[in-house]
N, CA, C and O atoms as a GROMACS GRO file, in nm:
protein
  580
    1UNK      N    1  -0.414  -1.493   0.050
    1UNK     CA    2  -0.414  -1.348   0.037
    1UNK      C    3  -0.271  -1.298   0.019
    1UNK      O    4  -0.182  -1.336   0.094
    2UNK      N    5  -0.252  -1.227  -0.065
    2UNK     CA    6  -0.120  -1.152  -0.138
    2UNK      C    7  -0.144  -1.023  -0.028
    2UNK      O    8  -0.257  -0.993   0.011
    3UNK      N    9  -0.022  -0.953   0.016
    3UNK     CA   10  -0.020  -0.809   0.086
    3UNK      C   11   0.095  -0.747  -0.013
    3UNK      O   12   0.183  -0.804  -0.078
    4UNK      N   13   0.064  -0.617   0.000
    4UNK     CA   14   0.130  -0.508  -0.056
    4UNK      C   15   0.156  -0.386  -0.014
    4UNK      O   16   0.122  -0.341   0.095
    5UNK      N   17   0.237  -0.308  -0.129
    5UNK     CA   18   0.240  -0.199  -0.042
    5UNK      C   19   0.213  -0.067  -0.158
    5UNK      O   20   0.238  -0.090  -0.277
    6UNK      N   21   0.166   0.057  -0.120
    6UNK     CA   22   0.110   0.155  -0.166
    6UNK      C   23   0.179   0.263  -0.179
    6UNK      O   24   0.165   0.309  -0.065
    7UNK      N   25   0.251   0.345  -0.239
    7UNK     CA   26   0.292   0.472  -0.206
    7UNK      C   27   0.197   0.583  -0.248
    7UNK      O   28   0.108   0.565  -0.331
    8UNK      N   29   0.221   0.703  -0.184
    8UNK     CA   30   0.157   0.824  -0.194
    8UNK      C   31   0.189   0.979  -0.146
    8UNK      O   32   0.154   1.033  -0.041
    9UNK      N   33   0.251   1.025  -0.236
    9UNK     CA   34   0.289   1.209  -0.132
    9UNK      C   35   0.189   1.232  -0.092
    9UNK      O   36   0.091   1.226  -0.167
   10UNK      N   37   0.177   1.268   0.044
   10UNK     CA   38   0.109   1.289   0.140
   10UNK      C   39   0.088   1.466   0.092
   10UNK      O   40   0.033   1.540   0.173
   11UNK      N   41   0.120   1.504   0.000
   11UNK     CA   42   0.058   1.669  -0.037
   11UNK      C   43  -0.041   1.624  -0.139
   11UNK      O   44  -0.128   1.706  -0.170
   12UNK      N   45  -0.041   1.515  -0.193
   12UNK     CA   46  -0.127   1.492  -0.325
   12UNK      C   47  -0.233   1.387  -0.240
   12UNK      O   48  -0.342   1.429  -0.203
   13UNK      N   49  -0.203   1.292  -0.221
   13UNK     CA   50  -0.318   1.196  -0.194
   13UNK      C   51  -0.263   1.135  -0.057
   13UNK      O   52  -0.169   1.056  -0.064
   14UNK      N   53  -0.315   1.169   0.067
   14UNK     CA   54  -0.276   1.108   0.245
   14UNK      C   55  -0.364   1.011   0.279
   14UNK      O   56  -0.473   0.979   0.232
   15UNK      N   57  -0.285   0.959   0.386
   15UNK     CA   58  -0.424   0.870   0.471
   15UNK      C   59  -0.518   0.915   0.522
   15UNK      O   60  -0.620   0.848   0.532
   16UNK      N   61  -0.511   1.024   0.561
   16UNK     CA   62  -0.638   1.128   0.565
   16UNK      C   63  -0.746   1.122   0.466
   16UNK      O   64  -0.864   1.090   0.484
   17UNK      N   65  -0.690   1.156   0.367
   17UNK     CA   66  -0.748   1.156   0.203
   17UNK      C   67  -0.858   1.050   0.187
   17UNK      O   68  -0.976   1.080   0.166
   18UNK      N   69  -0.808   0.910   0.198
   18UNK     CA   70  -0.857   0.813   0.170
   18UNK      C   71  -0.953   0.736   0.304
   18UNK      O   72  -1.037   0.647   0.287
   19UNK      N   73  -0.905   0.814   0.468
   19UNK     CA   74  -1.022   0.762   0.556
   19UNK      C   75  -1.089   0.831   0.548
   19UNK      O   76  -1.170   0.831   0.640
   20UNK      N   77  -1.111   0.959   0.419
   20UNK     CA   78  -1.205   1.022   0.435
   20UNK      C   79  -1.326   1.013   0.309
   20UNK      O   80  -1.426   1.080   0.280
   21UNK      N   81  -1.263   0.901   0.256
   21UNK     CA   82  -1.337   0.841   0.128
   21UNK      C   83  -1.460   0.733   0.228
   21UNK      O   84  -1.581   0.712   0.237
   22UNK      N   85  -1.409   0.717   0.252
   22UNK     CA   86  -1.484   0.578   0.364
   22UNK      C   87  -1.525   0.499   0.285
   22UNK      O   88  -1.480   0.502   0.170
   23UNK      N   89  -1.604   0.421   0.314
   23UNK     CA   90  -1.594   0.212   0.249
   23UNK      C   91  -1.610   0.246   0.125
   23UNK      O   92  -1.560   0.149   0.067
   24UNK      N   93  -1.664   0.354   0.003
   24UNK     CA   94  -1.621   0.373  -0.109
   24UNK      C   95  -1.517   0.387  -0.174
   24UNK      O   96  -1.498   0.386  -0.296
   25UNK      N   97  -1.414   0.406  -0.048
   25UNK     CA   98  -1.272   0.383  -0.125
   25UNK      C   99  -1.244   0.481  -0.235
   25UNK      O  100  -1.327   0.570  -0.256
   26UNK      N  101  -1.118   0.470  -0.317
   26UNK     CA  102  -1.062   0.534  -0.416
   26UNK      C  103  -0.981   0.446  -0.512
   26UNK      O  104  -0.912   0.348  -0.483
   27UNK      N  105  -1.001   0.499  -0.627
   27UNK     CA  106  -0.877   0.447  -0.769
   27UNK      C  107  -0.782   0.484  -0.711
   27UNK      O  108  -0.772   0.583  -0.639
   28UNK      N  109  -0.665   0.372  -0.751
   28UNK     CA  110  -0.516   0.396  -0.706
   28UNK      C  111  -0.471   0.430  -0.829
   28UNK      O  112  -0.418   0.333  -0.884
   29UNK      N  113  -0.472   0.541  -0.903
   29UNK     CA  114  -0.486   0.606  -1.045
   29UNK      C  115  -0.340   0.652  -1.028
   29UNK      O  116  -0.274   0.656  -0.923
   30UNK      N  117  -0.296   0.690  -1.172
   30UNK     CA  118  -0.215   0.789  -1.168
   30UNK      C  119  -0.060   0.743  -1.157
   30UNK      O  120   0.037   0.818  -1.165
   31UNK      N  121  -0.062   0.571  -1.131
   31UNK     CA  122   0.048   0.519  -1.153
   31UNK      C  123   0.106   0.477  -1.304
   31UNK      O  124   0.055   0.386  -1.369
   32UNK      N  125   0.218   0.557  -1.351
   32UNK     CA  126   0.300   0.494  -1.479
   32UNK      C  127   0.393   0.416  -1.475
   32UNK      O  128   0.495   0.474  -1.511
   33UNK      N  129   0.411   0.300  -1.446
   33UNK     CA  130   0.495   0.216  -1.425
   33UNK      C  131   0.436   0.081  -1.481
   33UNK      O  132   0.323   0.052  -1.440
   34UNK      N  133   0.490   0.003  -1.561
   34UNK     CA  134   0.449  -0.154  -1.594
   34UNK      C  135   0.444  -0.247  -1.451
   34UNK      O  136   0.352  -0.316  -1.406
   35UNK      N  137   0.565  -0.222  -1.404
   35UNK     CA  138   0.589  -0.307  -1.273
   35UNK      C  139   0.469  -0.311  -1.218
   35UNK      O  140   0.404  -0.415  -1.203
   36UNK      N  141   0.430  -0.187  -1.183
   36UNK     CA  142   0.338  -0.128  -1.044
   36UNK      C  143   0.200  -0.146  -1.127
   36UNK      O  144   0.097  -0.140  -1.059
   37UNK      N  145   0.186  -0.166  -1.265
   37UNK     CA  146   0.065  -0.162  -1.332
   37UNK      C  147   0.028  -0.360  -1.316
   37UNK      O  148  -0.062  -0.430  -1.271
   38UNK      N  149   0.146  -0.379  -1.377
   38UNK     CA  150   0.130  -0.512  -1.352
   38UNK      C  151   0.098  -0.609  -1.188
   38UNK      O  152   0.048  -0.722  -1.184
   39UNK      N  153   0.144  -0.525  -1.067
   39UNK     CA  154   0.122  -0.555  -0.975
   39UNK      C  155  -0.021  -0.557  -0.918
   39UNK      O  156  -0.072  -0.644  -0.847
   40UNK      N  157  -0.066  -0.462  -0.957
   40UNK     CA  158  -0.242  -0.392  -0.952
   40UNK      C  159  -0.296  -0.534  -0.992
   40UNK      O  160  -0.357  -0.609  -0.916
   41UNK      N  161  -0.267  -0.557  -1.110
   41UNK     CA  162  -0.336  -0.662  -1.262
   41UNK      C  163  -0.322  -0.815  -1.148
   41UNK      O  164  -0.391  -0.913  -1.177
   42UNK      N  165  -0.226  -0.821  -1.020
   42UNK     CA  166  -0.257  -0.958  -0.989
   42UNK      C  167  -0.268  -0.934  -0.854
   42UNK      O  168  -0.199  -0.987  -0.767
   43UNK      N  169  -0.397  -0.813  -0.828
   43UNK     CA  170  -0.447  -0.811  -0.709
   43UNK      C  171  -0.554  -0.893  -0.685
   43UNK      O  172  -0.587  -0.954  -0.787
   44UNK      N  173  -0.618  -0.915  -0.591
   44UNK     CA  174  -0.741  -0.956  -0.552
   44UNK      C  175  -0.822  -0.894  -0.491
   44UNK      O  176  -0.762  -0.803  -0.434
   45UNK      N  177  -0.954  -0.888  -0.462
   45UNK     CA  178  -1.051  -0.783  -0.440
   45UNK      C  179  -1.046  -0.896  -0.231
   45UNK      O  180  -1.108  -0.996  -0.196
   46UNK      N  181  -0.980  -0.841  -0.181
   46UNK     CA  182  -0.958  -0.853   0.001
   46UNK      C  183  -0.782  -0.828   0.062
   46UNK      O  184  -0.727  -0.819   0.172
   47UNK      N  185  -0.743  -0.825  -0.073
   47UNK     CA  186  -0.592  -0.822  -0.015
   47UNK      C  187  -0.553  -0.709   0.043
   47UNK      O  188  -0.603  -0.603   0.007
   48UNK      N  189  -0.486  -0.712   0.111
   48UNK     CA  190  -0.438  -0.580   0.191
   48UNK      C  191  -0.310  -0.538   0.177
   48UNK      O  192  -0.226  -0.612   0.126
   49UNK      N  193  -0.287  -0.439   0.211
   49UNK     CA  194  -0.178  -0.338   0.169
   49UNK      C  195  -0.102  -0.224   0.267
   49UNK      O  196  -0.160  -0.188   0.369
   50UNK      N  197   0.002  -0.182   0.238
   50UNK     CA  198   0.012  -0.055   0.388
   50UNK      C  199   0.014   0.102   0.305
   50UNK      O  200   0.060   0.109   0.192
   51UNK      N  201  -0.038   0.218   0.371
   51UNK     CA  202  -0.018   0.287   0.273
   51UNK      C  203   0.077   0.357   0.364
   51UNK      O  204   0.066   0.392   0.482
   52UNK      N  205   0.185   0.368   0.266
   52UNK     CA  206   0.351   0.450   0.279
   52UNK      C  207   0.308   0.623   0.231
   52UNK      O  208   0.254   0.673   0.133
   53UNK      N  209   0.358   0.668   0.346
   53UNK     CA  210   0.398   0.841   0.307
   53UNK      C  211   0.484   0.813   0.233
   53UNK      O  212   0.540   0.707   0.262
   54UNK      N  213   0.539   0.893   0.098
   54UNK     CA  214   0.672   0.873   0.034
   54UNK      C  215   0.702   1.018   0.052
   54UNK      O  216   0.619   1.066   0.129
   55UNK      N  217   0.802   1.120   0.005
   55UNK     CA  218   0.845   1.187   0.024
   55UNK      C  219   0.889   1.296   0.132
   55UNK      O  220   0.996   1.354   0.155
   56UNK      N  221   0.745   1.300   0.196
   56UNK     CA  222   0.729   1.387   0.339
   56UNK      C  223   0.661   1.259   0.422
   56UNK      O  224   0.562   1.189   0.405
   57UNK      N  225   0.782   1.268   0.533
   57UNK     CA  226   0.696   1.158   0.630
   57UNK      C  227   0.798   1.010   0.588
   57UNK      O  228   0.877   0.986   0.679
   58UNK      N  229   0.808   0.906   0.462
   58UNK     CA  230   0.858   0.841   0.440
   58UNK      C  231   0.862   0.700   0.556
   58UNK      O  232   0.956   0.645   0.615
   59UNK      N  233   0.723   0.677   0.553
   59UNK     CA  234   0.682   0.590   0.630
   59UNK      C  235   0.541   0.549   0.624
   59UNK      O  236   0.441   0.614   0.591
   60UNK      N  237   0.554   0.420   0.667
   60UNK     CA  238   0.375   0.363   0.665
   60UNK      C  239   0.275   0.398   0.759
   60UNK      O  240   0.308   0.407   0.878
   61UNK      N  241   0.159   0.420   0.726
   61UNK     CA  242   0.076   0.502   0.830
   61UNK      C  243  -0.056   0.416   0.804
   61UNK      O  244  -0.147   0.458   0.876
   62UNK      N  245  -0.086   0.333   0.742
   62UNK     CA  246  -0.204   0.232   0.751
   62UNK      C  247  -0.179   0.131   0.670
   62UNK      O  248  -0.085   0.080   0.609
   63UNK      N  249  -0.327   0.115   0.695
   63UNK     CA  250  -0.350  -0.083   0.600
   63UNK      C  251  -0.479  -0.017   0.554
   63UNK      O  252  -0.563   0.049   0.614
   64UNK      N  253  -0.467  -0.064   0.405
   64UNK     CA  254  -0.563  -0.072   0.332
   64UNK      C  255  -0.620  -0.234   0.280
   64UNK      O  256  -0.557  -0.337   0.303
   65UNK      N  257  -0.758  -0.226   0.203
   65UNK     CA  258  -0.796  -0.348   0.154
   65UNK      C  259  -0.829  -0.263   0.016
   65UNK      O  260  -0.859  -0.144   0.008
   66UNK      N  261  -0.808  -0.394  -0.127
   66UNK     CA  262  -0.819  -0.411  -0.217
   66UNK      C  263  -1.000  -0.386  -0.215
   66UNK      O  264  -1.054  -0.434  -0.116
   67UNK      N  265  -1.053  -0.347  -0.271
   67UNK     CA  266  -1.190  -0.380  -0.301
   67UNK      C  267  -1.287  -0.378  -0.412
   67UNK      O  268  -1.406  -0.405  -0.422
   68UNK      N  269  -1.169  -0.324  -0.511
   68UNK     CA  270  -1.197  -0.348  -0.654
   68UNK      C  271  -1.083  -0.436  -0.730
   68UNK      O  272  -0.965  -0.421  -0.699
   69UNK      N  273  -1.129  -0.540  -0.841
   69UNK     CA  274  -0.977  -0.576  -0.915
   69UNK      C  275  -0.968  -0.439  -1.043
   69UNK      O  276  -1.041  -0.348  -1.079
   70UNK      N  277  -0.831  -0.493  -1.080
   70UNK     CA  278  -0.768  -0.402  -1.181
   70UNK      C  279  -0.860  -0.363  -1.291
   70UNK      O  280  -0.923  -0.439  -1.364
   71UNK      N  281  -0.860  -0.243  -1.291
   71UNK     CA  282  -0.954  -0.218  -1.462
   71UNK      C  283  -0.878  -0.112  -1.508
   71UNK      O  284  -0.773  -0.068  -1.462
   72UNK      N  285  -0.957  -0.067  -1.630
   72UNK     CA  286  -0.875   0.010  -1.673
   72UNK      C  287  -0.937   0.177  -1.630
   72UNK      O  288  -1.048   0.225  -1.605
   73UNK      N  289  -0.785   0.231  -1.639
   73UNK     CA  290  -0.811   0.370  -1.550
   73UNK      C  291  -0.843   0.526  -1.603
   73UNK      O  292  -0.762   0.592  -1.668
   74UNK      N  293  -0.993   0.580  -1.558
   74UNK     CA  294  -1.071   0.645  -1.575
   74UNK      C  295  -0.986   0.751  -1.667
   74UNK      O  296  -0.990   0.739  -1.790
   75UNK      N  297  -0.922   0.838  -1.617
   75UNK     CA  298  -0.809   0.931  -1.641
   75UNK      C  299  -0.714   0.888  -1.798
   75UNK      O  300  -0.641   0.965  -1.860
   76UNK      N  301  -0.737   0.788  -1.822
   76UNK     CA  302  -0.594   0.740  -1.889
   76UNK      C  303  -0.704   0.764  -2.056
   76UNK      O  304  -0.812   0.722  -2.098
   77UNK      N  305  -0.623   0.831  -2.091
   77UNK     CA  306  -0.674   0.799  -2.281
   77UNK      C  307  -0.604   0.653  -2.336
   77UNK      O  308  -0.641   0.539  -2.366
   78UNK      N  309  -0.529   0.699  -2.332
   78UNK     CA  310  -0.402   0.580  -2.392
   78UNK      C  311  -0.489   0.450  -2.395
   78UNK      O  312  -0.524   0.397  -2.501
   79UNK      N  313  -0.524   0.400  -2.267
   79UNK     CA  314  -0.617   0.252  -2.249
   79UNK      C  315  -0.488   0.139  -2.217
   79UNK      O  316  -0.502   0.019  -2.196
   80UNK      N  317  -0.398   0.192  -2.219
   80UNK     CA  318  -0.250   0.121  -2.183
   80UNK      C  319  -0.262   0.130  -1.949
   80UNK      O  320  -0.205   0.091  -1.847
   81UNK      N  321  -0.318   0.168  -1.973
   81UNK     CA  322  -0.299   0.203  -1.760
   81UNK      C  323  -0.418   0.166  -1.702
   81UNK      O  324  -0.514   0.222  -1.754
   82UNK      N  325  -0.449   0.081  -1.601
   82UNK     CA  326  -0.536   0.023  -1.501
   82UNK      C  327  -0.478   0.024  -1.324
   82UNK      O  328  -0.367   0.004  -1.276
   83UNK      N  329  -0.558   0.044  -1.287
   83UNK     CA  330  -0.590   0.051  -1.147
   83UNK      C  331  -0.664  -0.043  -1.053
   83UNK      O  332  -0.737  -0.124  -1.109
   84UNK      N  333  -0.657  -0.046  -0.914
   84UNK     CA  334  -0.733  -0.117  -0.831
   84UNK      C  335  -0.873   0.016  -0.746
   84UNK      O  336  -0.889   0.137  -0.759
   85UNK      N  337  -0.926  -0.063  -0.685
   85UNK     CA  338  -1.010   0.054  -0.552
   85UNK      C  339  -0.941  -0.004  -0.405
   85UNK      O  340  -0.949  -0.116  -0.355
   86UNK      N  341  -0.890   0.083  -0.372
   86UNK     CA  342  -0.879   0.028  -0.218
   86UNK      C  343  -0.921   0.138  -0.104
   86UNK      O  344  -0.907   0.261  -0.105
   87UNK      N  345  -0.981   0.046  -0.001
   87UNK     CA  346  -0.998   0.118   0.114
   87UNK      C  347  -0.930   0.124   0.204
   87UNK      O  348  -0.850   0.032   0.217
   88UNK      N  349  -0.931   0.267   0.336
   88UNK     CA  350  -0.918   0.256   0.447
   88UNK      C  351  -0.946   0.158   0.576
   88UNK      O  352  -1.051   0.169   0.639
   89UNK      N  353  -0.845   0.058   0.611
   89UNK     CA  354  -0.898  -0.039   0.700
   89UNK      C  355  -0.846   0.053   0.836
   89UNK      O  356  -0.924   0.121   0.902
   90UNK      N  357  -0.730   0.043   0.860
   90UNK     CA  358  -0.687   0.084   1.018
   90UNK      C  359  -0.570   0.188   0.972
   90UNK      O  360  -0.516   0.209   0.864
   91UNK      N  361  -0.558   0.240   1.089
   91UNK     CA  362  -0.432   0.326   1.086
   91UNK      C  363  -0.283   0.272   1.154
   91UNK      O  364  -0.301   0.264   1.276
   92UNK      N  365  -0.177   0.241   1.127
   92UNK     CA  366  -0.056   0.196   1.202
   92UNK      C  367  -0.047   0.274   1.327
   92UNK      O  368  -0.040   0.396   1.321
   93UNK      N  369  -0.046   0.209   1.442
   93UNK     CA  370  -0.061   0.309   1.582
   93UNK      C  371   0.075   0.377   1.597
   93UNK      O  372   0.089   0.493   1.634
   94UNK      N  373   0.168   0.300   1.566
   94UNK     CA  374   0.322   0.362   1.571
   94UNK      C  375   0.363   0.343   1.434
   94UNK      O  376   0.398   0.231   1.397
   95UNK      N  377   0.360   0.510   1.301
   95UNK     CA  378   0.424   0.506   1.187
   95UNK      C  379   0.548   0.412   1.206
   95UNK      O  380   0.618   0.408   1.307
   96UNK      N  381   0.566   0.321   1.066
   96UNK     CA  382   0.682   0.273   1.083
   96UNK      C  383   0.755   0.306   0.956
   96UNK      O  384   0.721   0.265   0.845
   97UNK      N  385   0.864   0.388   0.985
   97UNK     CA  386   0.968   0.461   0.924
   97UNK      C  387   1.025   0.372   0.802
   97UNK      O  388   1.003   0.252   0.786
   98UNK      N  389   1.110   0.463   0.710
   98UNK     CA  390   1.173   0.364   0.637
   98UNK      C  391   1.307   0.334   0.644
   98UNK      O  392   1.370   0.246   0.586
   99UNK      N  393   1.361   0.462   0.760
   99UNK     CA  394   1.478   0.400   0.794
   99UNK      C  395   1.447   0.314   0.914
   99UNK      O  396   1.548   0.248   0.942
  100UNK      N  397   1.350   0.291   0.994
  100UNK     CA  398   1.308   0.146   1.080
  100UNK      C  399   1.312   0.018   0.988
  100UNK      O  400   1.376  -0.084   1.016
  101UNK      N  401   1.249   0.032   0.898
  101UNK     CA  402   1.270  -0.044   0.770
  101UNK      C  403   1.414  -0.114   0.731
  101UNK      O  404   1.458  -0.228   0.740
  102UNK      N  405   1.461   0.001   0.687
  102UNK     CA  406   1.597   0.007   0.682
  102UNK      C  407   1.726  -0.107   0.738
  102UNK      O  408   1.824  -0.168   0.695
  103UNK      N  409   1.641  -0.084   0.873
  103UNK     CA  410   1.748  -0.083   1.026
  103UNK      C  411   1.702  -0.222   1.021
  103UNK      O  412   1.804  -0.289   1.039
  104UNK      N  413   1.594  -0.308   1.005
  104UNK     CA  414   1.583  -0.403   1.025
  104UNK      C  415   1.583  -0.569   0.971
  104UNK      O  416   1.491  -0.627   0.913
  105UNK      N  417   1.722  -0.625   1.012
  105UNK     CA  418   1.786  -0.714   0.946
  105UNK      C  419   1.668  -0.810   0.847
  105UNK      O  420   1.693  -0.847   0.732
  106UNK      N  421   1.552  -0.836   0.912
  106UNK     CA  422   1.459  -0.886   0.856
  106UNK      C  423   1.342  -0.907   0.729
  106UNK      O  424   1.260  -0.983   0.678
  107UNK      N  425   1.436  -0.713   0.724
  107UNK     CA  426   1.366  -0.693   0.644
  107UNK      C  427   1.464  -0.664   0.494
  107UNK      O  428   1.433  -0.631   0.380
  108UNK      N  429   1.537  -0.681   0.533
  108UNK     CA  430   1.654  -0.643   0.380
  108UNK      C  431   1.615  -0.704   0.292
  108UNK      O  432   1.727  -0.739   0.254
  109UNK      N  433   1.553  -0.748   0.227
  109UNK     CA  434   1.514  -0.846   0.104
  109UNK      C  435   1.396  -0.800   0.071
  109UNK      O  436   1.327  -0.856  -0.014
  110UNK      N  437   1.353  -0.677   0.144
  110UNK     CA  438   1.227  -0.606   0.081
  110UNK      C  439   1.191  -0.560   0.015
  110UNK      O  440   1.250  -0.453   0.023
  111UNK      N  441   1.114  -0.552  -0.074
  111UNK     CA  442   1.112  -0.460  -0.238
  111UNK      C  443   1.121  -0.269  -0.165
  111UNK      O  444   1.202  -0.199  -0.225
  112UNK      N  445   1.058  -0.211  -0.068
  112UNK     CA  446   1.072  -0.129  -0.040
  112UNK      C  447   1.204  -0.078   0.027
  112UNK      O  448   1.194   0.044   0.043
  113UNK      N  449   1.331  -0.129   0.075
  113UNK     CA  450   1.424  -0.133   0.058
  113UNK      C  451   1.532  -0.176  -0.027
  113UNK      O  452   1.648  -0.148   0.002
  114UNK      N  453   1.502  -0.246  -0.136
  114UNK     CA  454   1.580  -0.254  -0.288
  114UNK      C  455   1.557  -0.181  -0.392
  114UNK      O  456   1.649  -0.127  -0.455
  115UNK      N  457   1.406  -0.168  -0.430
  115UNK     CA  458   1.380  -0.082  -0.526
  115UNK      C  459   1.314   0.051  -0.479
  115UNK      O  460   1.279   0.110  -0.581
  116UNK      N  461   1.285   0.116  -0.380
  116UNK     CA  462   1.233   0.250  -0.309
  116UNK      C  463   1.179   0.312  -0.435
  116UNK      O  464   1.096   0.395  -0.397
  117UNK      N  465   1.183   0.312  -0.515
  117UNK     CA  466   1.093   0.382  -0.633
  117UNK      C  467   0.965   0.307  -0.676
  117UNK      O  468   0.870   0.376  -0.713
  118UNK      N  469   0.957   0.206  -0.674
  118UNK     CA  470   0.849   0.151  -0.757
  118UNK      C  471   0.754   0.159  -0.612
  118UNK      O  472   0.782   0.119  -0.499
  119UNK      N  473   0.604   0.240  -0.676
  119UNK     CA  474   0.501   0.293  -0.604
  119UNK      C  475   0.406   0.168  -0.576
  119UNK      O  476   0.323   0.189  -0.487
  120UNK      N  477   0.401   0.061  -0.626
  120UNK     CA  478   0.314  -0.017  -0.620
  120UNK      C  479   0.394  -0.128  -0.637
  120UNK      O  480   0.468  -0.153  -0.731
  121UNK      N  481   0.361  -0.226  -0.485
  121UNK     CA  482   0.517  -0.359  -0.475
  121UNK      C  483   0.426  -0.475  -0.365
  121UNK      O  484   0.363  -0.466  -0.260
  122UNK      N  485   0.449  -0.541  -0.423
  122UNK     CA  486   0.454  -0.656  -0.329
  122UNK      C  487   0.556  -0.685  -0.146
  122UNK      O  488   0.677  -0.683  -0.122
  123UNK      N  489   0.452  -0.705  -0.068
  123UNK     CA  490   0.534  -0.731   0.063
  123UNK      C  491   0.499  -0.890   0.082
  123UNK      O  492   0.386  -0.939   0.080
  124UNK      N  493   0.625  -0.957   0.103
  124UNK     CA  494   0.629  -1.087   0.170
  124UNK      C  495   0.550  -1.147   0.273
  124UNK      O  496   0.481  -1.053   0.314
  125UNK      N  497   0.520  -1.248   0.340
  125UNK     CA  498   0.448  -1.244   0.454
  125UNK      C  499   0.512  -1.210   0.581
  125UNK      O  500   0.465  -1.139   0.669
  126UNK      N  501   0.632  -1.272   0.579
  126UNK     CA  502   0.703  -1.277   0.682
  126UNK      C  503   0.717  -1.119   0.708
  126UNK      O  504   0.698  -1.075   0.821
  127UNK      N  505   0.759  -1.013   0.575
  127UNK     CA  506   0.770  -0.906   0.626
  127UNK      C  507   0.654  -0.830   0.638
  127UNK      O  508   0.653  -0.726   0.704
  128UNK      N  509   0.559  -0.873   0.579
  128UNK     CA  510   0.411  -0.799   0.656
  128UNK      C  511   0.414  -0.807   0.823
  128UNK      O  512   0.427  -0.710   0.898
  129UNK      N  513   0.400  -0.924   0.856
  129UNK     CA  514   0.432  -0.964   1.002
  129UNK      C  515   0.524  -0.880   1.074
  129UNK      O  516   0.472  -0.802   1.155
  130UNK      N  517   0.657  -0.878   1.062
  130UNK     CA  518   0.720  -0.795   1.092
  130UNK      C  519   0.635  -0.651   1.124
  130UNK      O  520   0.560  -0.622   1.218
  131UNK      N  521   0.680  -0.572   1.001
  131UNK     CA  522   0.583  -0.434   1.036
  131UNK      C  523   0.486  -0.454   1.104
  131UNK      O  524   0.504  -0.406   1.216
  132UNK      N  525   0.377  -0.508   1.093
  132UNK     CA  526   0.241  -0.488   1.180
  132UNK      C  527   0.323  -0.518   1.320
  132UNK      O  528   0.278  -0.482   1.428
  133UNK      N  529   0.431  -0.577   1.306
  133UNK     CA  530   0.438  -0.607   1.455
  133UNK      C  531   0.540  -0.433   1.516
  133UNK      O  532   0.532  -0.366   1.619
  134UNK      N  533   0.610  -0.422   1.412
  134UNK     CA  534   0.696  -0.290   1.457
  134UNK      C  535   0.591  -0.170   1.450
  134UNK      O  536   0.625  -0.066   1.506
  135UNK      N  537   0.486  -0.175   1.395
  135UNK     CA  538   0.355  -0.046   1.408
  135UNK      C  539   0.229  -0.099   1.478
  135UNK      O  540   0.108  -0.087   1.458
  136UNK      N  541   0.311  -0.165   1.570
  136UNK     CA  542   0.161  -0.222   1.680
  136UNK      C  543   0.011  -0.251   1.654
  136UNK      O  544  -0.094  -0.228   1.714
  137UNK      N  545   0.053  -0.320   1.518
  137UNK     CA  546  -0.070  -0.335   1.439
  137UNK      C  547  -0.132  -0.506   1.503
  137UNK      O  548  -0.081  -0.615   1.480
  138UNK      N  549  -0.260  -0.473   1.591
  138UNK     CA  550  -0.274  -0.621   1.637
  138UNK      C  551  -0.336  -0.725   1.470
  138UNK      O  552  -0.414  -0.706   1.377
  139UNK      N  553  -0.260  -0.814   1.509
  139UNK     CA  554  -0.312  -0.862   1.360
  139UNK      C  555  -0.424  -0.971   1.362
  139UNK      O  556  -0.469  -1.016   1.256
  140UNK      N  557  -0.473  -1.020   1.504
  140UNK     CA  558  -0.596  -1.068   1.478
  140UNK      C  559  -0.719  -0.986   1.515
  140UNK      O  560  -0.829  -1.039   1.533
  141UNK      N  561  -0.700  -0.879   1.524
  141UNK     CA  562  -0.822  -0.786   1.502
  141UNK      C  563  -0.840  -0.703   1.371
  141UNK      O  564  -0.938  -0.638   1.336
  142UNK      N  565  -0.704  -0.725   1.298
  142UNK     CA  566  -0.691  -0.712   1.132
  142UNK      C  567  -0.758  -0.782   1.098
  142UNK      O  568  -0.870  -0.732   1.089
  143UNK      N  569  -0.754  -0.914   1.062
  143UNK     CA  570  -0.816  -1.038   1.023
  143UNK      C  571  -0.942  -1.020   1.027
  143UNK      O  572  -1.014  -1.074   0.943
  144UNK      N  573  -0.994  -0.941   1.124
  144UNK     CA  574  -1.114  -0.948   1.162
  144UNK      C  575  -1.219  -0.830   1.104
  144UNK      O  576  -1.341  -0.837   1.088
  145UNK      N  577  -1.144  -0.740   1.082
  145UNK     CA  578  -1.219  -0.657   0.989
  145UNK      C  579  -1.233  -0.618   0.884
  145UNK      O  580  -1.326  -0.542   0.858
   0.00000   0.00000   0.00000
């Protein structure tokens, strides 16, 4: 299993938003980026993800799961842009910041601390671990649901 990570302004689309989709989940639409398009394109339908406040807030506030693979996206004429579905799994009990992020030696080699723009990124394992562990995320009751 690949983990990742999600961005979203929390005025346009929140974690609210999406635990309120429930196990139908939502298109992660609306991204223009190759990187972040291409990242979608080598998801898997169980992988999980954190979803990041970006602008207001600027911090992770859950874990999502993949539950659709990449297709192409509803919205888009072009036929050039595809998307995943992901759901609401848990909420991070303690947001973890991005200057916590930041601050933590462990994590410097993180795509969300090198590139902070690209909305759709790959997280390492080691630094998945990390966070769940800095947002008191128990991770074998993750596993488990």
């Amino acid at each position: 299993m690949q983990t990742w990570l999600f961005k979203s302004e929390p005025d346009v689309f929140s974690w609210s938003d999406l635990v309120a989709r429930g196990a139908k989940g939502e298109a992660w639409d609306g991204v223009r980026n190759y990187q972040a398009r291409n990242n979608m394109r080598a998801m898997k339908v169980g992988d999980l993800g954190f979803f990041y406040h970006s602008n207001e807030g600027k911090e992770i506030v859950g874990i999502v799961r993949v539950i659709a693979p990449a297709h192409p996206e509803a919205k888009d004429e072009t036929g050039k842009w595809e998307c995943v579905d992901v759901e609401a799994v848990v909420p991070v009990p303690s947001p973890v910041s991005l200057d916590a992020v930041k601050a933590n030696p462990k994590l410097s080699d993180m795509v969300l601390v090198n590139n902070s723009r690209l909305s759709v990124q790959p997280v390492a394992a080691d630094e998945w671990k990390e966070i769940c562990k800095m947002g008191g995320v128990d991770l074998k009751k993750l596993k488990g649901s």
